[in-house]
Structure formats: C-alpha cells, structure tokens
C-alpha positions as CSV (number, residue, x, y, z in Angstrom):
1,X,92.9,108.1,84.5
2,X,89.1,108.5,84.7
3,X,88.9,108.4,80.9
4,X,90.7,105.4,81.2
5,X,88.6,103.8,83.7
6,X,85.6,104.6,82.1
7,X,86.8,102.9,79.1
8,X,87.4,99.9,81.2
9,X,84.4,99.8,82.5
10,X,82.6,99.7,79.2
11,X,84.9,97.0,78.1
12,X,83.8,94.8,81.4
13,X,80.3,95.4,80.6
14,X,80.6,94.6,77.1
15,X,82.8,91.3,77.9
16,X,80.8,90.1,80.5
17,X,84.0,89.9,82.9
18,X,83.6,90.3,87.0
19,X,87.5,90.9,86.8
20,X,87.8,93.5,84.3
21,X,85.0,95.3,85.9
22,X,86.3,95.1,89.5
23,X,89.8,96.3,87.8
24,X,88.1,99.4,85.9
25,X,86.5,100.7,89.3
26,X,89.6,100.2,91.6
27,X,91.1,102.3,88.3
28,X,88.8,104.8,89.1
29,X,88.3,105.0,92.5
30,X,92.5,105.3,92.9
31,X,92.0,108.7,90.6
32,X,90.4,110.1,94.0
33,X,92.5,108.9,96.3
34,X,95.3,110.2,94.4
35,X,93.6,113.8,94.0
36,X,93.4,113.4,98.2
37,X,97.5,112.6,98.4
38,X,98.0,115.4,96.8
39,X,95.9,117.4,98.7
40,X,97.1,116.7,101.8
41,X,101.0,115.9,101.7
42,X,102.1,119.2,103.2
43,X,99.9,119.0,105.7
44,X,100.4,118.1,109.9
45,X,100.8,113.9,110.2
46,X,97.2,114.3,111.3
47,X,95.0,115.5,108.5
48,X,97.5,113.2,106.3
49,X,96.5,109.9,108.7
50,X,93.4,110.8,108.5
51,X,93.2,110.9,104.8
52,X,94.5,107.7,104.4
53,X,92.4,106.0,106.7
54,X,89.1,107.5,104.4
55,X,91.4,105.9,101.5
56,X,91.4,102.9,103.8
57,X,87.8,102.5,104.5
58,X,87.2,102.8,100.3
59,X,89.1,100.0,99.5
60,X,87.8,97.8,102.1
61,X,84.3,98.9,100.7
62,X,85.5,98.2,97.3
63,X,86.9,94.7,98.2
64,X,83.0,94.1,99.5
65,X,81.7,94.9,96.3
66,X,83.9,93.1,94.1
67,X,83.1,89.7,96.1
68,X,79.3,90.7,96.1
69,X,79.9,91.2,91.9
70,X,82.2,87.7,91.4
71,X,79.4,86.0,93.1
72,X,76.5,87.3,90.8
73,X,78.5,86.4,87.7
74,X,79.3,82.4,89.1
75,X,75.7,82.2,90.2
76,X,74.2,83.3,86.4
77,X,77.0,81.5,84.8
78,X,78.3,84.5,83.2
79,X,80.9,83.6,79.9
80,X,83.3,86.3,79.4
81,X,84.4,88.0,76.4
82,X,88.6,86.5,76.4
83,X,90.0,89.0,73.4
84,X,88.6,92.0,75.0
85,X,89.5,91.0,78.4
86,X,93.1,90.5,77.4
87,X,93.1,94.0,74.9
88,X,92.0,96.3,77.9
89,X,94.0,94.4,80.3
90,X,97.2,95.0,78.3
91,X,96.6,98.6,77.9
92,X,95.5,99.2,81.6
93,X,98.6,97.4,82.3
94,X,101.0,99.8,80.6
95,X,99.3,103.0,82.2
96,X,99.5,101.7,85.8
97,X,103.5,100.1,85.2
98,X,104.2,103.4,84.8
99,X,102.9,105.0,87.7
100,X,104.4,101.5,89.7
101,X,107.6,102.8,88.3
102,X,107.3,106.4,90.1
103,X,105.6,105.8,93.8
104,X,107.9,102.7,94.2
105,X,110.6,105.0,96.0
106,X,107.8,106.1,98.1
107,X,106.6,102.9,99.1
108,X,107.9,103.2,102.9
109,X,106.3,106.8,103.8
110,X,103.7,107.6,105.7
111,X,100.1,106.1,106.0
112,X,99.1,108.7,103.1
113,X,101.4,108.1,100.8
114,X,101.7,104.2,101.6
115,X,98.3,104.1,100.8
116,X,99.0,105.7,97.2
117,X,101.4,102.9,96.8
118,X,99.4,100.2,97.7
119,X,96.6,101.2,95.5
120,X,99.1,101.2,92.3
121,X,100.5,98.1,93.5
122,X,97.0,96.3,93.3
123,X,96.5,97.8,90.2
124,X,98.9,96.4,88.3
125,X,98.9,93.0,90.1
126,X,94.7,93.2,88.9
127,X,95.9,94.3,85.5
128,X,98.1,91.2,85.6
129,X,95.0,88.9,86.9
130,X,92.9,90.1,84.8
131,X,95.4,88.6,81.7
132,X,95.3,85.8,83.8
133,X,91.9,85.3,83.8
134,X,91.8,86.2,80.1
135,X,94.0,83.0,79.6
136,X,91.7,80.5,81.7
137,X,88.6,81.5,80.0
138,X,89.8,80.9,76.6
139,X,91.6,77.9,77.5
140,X,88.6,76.0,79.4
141,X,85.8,77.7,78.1
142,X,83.8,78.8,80.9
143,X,83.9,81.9,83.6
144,X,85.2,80.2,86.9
145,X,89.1,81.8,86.0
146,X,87.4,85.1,85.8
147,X,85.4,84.7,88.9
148,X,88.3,83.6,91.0
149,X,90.1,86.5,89.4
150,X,88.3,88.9,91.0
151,X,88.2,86.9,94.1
152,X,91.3,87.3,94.3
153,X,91.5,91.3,93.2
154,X,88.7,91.8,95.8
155,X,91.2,90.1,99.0
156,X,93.8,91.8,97.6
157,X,92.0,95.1,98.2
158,X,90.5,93.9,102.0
159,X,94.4,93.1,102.6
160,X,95.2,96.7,101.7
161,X,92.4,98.5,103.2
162,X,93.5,96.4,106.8
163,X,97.1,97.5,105.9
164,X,96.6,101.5,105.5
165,X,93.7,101.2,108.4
166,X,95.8,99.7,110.8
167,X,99.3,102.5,110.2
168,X,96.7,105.2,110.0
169,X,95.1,104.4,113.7
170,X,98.7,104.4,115.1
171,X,100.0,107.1,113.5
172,X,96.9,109.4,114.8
173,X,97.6,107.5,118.3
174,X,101.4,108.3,118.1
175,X,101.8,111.2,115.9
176,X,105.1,109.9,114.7
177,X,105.1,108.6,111.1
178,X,105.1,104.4,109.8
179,X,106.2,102.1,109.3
180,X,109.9,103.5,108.4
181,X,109.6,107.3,109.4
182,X,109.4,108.7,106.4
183,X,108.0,111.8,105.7
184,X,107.1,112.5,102.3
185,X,107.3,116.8,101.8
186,X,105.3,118.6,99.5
187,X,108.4,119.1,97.1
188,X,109.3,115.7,96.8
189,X,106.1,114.9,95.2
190,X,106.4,117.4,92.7
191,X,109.2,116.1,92.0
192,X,107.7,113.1,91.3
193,X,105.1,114.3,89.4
194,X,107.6,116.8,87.0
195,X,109.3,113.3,86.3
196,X,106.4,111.5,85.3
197,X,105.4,114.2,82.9
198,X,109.2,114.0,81.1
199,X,108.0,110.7,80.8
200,X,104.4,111.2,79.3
201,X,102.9,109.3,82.0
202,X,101.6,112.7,84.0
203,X,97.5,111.5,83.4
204,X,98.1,107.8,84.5
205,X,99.2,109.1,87.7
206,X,96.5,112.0,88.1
C-alpha cells in the first residue's frame, strides 16, 4: 500500500488534481491505521477504543487538509491532468475493491475495527470520485469537478472521523463494545488476512 500511495501521489502532483492527491494521502495514511488494527485486536476493549479514537482524530485532520488543498487549487485556477487522473484512479480502485471485499463482514465490530472499515469504504468511494472528477474535467474543460471532488472526499472523511470518535468515547465510557457487540478476536483477523493472500490481495490490505 505505501508503494502504491506514493505512486499516487506523484500522479496528483504531476496532473495537477486536488482529488487524486487528497485520494493518494488517505491511501497512505489508512496503511498506518491498518498496521495499528492489527496491533491492537487482541487487546482489552480499552487500548482497542483508544486506538481507534487516534485513527479518528487523523481522519478528521485529514478531512481539514484536504478542504485547505481544494481551496488552493480553485483559488489558482488549477487545470488537471483528465487521462492520468482516470489511469491512477482505475488502478487505486482495483487495490482498495479488494480489501472492501474482505473487512465488509467486519463492518459492524468494534470502534477499532469499524474504523478499519470505514477508512476502505472512503477509499473506494474517493477512488470512484476521483473517476468522477476525471469525467467533469475532460468534459467541461476546467478544474471545478475536481475541486468539488475532493470537497466531497474531504466531508466524507470529517463524517468518518465524527463516526469512529463518537463509538470510541462510549465504548471507553461503557466498556461494552458498538454499535452491534461485536468483538473481533485476534484469530479471526488472520483469518482474514490468510484469505486475502489466496487471493493476491495480502499488500492492498497491509
């Protein structure tokens, strides 16, 4: 995953593109909360909550940046790059569908590993965007699609930052899992994780 966000991130520089940029460094910043996951699923409820609310507090800070970027790029008038937005886009897309594929069964666990979901969710709904945006600058010609893009991207991460916050507070105040009570154990992640390597898709997920 790093390799692949630094590739990204190149590729938004290149192409000019707030959204493909914003997409590349929620790639890479989801590398590290996955690494934390990991670290932490067999631990007590506690040290897990508390990992996902320092997951939390990233994305919120991410979702600040990216609105501080999208607003530099409509205030300069920036013209993306469309055919390298679109190429990257595609093949961050297929990386992250896969990892979608795996955590969705995990979706309802606790604040830690709702928080791994939720960071693969709004990557591949970014990936999708960022197409998006692709799309609308070819078509009209200037940078406003991309700038709303990552508008968008950059709510999208505020939304999921409030989410994971907001579980992680109760679950350190209760000390009972959330939303649904699942507890996700140490084994079931690898699991997980030996299914994603008969797959090939072992290093989109780490």
């Amino acid at each position: 995953m790093p390799a692949c966000s630094s590739v990204e991130v190149i590729a938004g520089l290149a192409a000019g593109s707030a959204s493909l940029q914003a997409d590349a460094l929620d790639f890479l910043g989801d590398a590290g909360n996955y690494a934390i996951s990991l670290f932490v699923v067999s631990m007590a409820l506690r040290y897990r909550a508390m990992a996902a609310a320092f997951k939390g507090a990233t994305m919120a800070v991410f979702g600040l940046w990216v609105v501080g970027v999208a607003g530099w790029h409509a205030w300069h008038g920036t013209l993306p790059h469309a055919f390298t937005m679109g190429g990257v886009g595609i093949a961050a897309l297929l990386a992250n569908a896969a990892s979608f594929a795996l955590l969705w069964a995990y979706r309802g666990g606790d604040a830690n590993m709702r928080s791994a979901w939720i960071c693969t969710r709004n990557d591949v709904l970014g990936n999708l965007a960022v197409l998006l945006a692709a799309l609308g600058v070819f078509g009209t010609g200037t940078g406003w699609p991309d700038v709303l893009v990552a508008v968008i991207m950059a709510g999208l991460a505020l939304q999921g930052a409030f989410v994971v916050l907001s579980q992680s507070r109760g679950e350190l105040r209760s000390g009972h899992p959330g939303p649904s009570g699942v507890v996700i154990e140490g084994g079931s992640l690898l699991q997980l994780l030996r299914r994603g390597q008969k797959l090939g898709v072992g290093v989109a997920l780490l």
